[in-house]
C-alpha positions as CSV (number, residue, x, y, z in Angstrom):
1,X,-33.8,-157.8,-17.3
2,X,-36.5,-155.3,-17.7
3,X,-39.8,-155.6,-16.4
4,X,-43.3,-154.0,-17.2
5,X,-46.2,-152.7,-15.7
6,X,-48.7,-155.6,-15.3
7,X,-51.8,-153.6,-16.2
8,X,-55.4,-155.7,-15.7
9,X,-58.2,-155.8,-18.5
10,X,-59.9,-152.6,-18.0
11,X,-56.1,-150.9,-17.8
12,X,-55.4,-152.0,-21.1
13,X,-58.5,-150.7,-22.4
14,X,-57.9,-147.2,-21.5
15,X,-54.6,-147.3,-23.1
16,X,-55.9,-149.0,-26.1
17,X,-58.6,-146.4,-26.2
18,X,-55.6,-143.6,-25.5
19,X,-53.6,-144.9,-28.6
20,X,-56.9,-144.7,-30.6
21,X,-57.0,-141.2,-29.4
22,X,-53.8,-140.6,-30.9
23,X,-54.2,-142.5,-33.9
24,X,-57.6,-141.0,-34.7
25,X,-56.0,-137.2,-34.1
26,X,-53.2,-138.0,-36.0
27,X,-55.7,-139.0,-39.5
28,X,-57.9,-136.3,-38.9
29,X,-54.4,-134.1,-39.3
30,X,-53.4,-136.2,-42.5
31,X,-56.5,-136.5,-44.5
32,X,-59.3,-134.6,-42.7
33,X,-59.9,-131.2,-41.3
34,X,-59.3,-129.7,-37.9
35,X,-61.8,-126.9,-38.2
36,X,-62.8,-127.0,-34.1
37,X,-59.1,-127.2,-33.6
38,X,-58.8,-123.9,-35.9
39,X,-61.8,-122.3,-34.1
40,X,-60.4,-123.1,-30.1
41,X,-56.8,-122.2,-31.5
42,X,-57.6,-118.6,-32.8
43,X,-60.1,-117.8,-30.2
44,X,-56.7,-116.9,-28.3
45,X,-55.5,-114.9,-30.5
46,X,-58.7,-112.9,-31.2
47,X,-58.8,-112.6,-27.7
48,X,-55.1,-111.5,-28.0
49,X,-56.1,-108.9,-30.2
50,X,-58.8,-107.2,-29.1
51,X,-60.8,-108.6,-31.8
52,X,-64.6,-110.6,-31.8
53,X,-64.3,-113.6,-30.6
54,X,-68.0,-114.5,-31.7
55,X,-67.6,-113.5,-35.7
56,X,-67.1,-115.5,-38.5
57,X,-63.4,-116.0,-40.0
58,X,-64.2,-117.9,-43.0
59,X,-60.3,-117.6,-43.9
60,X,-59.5,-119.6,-40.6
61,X,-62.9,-122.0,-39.7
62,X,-66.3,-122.4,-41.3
63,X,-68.1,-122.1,-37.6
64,X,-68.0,-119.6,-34.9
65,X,-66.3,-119.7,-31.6
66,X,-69.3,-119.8,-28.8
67,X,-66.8,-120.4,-25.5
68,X,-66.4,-118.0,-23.1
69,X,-63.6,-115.4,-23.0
70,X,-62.2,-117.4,-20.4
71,X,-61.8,-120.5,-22.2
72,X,-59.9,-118.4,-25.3
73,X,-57.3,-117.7,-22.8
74,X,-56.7,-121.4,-21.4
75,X,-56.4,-122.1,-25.1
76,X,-52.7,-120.5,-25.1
77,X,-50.0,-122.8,-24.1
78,X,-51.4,-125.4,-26.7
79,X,-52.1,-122.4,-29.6
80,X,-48.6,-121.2,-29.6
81,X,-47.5,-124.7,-30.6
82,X,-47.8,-125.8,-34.5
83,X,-50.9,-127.4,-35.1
84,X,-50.3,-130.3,-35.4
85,X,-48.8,-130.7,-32.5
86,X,-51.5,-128.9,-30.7
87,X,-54.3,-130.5,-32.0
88,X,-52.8,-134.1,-30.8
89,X,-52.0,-132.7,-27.5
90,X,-55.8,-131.5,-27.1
91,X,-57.1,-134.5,-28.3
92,X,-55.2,-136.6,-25.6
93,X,-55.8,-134.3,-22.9
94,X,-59.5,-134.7,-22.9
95,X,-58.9,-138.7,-23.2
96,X,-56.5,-138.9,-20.3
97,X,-58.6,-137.1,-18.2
98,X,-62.1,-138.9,-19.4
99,X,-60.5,-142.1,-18.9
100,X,-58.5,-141.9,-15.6
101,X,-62.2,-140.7,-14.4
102,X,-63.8,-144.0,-15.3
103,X,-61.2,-145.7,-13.7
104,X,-61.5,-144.0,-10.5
105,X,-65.1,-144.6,-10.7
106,X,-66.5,-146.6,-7.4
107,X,-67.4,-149.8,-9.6
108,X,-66.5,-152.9,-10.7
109,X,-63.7,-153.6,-13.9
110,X,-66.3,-155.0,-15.9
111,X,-68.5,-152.1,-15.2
112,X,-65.7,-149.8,-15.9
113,X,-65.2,-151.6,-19.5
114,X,-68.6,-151.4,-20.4
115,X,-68.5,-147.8,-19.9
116,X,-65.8,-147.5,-21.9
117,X,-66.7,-149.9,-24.7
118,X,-70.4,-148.4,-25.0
119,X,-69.3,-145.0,-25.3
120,X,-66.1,-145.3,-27.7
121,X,-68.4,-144.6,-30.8
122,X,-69.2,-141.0,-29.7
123,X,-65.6,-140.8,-28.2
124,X,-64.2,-141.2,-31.7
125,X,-66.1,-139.3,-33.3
126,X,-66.0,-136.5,-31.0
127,X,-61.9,-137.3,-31.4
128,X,-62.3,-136.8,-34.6
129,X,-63.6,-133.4,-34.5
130,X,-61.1,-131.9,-32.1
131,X,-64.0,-131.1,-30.0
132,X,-64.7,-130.3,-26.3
133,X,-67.1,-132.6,-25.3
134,X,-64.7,-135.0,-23.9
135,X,-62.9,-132.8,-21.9
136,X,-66.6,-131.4,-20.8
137,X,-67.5,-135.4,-19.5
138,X,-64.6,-135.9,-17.8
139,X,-64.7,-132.8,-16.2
140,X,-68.1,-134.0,-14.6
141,X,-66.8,-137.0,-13.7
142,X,-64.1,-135.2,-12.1
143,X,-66.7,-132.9,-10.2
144,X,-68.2,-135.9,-8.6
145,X,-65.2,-138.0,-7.9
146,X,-64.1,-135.0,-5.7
147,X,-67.2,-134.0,-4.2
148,X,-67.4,-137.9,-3.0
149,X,-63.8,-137.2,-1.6
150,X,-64.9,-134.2,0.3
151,X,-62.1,-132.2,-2.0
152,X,-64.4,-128.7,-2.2
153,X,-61.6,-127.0,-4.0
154,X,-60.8,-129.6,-7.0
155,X,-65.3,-130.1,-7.2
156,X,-65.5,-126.5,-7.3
157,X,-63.0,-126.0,-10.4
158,X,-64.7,-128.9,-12.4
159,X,-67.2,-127.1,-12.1
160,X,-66.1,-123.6,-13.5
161,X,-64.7,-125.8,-16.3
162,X,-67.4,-127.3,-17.3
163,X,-69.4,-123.8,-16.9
164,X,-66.2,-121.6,-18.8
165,X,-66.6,-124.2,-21.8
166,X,-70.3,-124.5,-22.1
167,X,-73.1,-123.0,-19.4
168,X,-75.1,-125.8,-19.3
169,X,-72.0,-127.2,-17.0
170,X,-73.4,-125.2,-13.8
171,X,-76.3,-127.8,-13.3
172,X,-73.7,-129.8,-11.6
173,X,-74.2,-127.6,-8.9
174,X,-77.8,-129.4,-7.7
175,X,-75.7,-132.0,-6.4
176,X,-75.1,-130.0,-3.3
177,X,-78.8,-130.7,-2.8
178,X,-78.0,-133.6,-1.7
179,X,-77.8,-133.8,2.7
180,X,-74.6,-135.7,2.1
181,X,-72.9,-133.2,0.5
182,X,-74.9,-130.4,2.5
183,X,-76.3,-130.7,6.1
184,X,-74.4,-133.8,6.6
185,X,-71.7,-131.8,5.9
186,X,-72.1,-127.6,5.9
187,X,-68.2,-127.0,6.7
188,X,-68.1,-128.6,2.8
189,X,-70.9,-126.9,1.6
190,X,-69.2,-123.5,2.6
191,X,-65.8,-124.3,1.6
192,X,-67.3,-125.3,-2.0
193,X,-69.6,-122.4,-2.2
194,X,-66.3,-119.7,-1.3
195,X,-65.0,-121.4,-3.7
196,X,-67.0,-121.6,-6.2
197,X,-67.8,-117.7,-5.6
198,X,-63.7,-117.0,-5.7
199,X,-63.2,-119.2,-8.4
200,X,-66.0,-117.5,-10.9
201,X,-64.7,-114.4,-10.3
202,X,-60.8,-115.0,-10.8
203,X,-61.5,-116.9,-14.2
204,X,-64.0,-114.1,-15.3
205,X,-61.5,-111.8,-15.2
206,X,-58.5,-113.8,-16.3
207,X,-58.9,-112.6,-20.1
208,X,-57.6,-109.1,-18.6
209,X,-54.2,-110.6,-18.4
210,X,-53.8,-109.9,-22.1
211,X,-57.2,-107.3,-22.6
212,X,-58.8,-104.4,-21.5
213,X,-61.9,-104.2,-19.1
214,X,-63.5,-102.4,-22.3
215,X,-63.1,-104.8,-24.6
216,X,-63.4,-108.0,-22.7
217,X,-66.9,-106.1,-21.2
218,X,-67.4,-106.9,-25.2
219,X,-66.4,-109.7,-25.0
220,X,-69.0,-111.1,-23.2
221,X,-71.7,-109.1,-24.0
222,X,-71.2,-110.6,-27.3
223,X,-70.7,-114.2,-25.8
224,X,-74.5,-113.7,-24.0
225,X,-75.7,-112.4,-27.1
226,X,-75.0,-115.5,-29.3
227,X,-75.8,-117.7,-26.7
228,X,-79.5,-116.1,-26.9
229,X,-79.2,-116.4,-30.2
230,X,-79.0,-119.6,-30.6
231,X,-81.6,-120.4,-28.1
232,X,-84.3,-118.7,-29.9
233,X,-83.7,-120.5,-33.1
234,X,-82.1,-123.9,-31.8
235,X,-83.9,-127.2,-30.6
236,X,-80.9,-129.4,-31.4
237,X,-80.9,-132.9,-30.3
238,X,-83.5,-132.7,-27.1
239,X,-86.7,-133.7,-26.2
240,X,-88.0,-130.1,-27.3
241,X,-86.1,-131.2,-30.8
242,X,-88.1,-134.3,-31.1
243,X,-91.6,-132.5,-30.3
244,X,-90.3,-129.9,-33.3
245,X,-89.6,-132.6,-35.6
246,X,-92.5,-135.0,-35.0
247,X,-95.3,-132.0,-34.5
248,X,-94.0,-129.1,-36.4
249,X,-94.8,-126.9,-33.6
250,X,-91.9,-124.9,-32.1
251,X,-91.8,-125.0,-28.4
252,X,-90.5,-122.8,-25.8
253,X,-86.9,-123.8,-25.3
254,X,-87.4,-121.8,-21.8
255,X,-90.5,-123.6,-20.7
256,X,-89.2,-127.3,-21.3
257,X,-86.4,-126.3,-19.6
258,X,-87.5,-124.9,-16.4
259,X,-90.5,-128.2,-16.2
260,X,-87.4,-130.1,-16.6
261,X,-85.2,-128.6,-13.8
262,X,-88.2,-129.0,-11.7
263,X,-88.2,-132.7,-12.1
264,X,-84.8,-132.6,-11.8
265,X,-84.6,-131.1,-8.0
266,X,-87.9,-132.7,-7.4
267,X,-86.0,-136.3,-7.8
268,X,-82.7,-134.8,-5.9
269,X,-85.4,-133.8,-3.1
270,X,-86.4,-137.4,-3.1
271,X,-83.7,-139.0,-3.1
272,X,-81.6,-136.8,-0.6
273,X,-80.8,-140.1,1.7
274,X,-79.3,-142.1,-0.8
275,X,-76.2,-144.2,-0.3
276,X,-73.3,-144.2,-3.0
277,X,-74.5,-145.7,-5.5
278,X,-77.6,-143.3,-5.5
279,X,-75.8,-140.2,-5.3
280,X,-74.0,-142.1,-8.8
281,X,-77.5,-142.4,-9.8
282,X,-78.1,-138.2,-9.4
283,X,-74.8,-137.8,-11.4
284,X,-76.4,-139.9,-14.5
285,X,-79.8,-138.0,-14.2
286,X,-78.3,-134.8,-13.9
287,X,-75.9,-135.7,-16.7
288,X,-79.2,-136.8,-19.2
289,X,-80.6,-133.5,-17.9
290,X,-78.0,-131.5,-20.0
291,X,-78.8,-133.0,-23.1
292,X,-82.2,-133.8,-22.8
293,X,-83.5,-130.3,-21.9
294,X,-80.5,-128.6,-24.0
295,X,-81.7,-126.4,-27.1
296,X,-77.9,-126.5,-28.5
297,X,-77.2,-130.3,-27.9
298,X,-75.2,-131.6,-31.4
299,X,-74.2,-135.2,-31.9
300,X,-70.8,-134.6,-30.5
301,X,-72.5,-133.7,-26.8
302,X,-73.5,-137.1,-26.8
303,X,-70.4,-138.8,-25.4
304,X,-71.6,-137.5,-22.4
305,X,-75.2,-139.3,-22.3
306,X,-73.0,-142.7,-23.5
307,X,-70.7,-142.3,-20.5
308,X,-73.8,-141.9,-18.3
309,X,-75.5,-144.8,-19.8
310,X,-72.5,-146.8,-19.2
311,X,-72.6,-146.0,-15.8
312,X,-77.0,-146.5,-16.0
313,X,-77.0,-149.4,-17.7
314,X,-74.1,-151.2,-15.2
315,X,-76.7,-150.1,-12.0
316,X,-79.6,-151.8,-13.7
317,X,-80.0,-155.5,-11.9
318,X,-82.5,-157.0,-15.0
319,X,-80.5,-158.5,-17.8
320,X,-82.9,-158.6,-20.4
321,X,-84.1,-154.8,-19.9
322,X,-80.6,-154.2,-19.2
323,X,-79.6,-155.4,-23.2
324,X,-82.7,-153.9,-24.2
325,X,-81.8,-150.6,-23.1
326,X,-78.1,-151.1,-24.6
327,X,-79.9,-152.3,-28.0
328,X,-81.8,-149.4,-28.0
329,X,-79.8,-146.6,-27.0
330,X,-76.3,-147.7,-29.0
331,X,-79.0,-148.0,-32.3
332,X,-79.8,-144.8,-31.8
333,X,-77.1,-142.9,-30.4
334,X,-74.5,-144.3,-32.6
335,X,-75.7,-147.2,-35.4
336,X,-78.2,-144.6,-37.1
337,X,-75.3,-141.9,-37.3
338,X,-72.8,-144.7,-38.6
339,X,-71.5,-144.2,-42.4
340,X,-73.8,-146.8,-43.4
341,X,-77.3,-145.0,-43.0
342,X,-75.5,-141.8,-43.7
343,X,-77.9,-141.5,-46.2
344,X,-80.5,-141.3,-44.2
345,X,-78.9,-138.8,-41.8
346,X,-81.3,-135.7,-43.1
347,X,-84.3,-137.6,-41.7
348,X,-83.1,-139.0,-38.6
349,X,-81.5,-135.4,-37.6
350,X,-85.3,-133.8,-38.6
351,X,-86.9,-136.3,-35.9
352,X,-84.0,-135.9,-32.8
353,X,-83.7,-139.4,-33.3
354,X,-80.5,-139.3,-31.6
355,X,-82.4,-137.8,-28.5
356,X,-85.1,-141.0,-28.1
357,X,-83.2,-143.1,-25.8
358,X,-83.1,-140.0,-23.4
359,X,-87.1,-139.9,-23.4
360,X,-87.0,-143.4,-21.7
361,X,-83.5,-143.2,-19.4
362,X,-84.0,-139.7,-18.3
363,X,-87.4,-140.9,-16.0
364,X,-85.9,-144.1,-15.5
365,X,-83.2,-142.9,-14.0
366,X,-84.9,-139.9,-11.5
367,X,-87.3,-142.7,-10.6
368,X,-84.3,-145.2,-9.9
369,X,-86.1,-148.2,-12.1
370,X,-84.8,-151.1,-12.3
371,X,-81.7,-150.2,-9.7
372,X,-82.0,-152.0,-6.3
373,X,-81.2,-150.0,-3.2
374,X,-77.6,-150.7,-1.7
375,X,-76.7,-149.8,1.9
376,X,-73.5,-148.9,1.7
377,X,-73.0,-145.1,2.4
């Protein structure tokens, strides 16, 4: 007689989420359109062929490629399939990995469910899109499940991942701020930085496998260029969006950013003796940080705020400001971006209303309110 795995509650959400992965991939395919798909398939072969990889193709996508050359190549195995099949595959790689990370997270199931259940809006319609932010939260995740192991190699690669996809990834590095990861431990801190060093310059270079050193010099002059690009003209979804859209006045993208960083390490300085659960708590901030103080943060980043709500919000011993902050930051985040009030989409996008919750969780969360100390280590 056969017999089946007996998976618990918060098992059988990840699946169920998996399936919805699949499902979601699969109408996207049918009925809507896989332009990010298009864009991360063809960066390969642009790559490939010597060719731009930051210019419009308006016969291929109707956006540009802004990934590093690095990422074009890592692109291959799945662009050489039909794309379909390719798209699917993508789609359920950045699920498995997102969701195996939750569930190696040091909390409880219902903790774990929340996290899932609060975040599935943005992880369906960032499923929907075919695009990268999944991959990009479970990569951190990832980082800080393996620094917590002491695994420097596996850290330091989530890292490059996250920093070959989009920059902003490489503030996951201040976490070796922290003594535990650093003093407490410098044979760790060494092993990670050698790799780190070894690692940034092996995928740099890996495009040469199938380019020249002129053109993939190119390359990323051109990647730099539309980077800067962007940054003098973008606010996006941050607090330096919200000041644009509620003042008029256009801030330095630059300025916010360093004040920002500084409160960033000035709350890792703080903190530096914390236990488990507070060196979780760094992770969230740090993980706020990227979007908050990001001039190119879209509604798609924002699966990685919800998974580092879920993560907040489970930390947070209060019940009522607990559902308050819940209320407040799914309303935002997700309800006013729903098909409903997409009507109203124009306004809400001029006043970063999607960044507000941030404005309140971002200091919350370097000031550890709400979150009573623990003493395990």
């Amino acid at each position: 007689m056969l017999s089946y795995p007996d998976f618990n509650k918060t098992q059988r959400l990840a699946l169920f989420s998996l399936f919805l992965s699949f499902i979601l991939s699969v109408h996207t395919i049918l009925f809507g359109h896989m332009n990010n798909w298009l864009i991360f398939k063809n960066s390969f072969f642009h790559l490939l062929n010597g060719t731009n990889l930051y210019k419009l193709y308006p016969n291929e996508a109707t956006d540009i490629f802004v990934y590093s050359p690095s990422f074009a190549l890592v692109m291959a195995p799945l662009s050489i399939l039909p794309d379909s099949i390719g798209a699917i595959l993508w789609n359920l790689i950045g699920a498995i990995l997102l969701l195996s990370a939750i569930l190696k997270l040091p909390l409880e199931d219902t903790q774990k469910r929340a996290i899932i259940w609060i975040s599935l809006p943005e992880f369906i319609g960032s499923t929907q899109n075919f695009q990268s932010n999944i991959h990009i939260t479970a990569l951190i995740l990832w980082f800080w499940i393996n620094i917590e192991n002491q695994r420097p190699f596996f850290s330091s690669l989530c890292i490059l991942g996250g920093l070959f996809i989009k920059i902003f990834g490489v503030v996951l590095a201040t976490s070796y701020l922290n003594l535990h990861y650093s003093v407490k431990n410098p044979k760790f801190l060494f092993k990670s930085l050698f790799f780190l060093t070894l690692g940034f310059v092996i995928i740099a270079l890996a495009p040469l496998l199938v380019t020249s050193w002129d053109t993939l010099s190119m390359q990323y002059t051109e990647w730099f260029n539309i980077l800067q690009w962007r940054s003098a003209r973008t606010y996006g979804f941050s607090l330096m969006g919200i000041i644009h859209g509620l003042t008029g006045w256009k801030p330095n993208n630059l300025i916010f950013q360093i004040v920002g960083g500084l409160s960033l390490l000035a709350s890792l300085a703080y903190h530096y003796r914390d236990n488990r659960q507070g060196r979780l708590l760094s992770l969230v901030s740090i993980m706020y940080f990227m979007i908050l103080f990001n001039h190119g943060s879209e509604s798609p980043t924002y699966i990685i705020v919800m998974v580092a709500f879920g993560i907040h919000q489970s930390m947070i011993a209060n019940k009522k400001l607990r559902w308050f902050l819940i209320v407040f930051t799914l309303g935002c985040v997700s309800l006013l971006y729903s098909d409903p009030l997409r009507a109203w989409s124009p306004i809400f996008n001029q006043y970063a209303a999607k960044a507000w919750p941030l404005v309140l969780l971002y200091p919350m969360a370097l000031l550890r309110v709400g979150v009573p100390k623990e003493t395990t280590t």
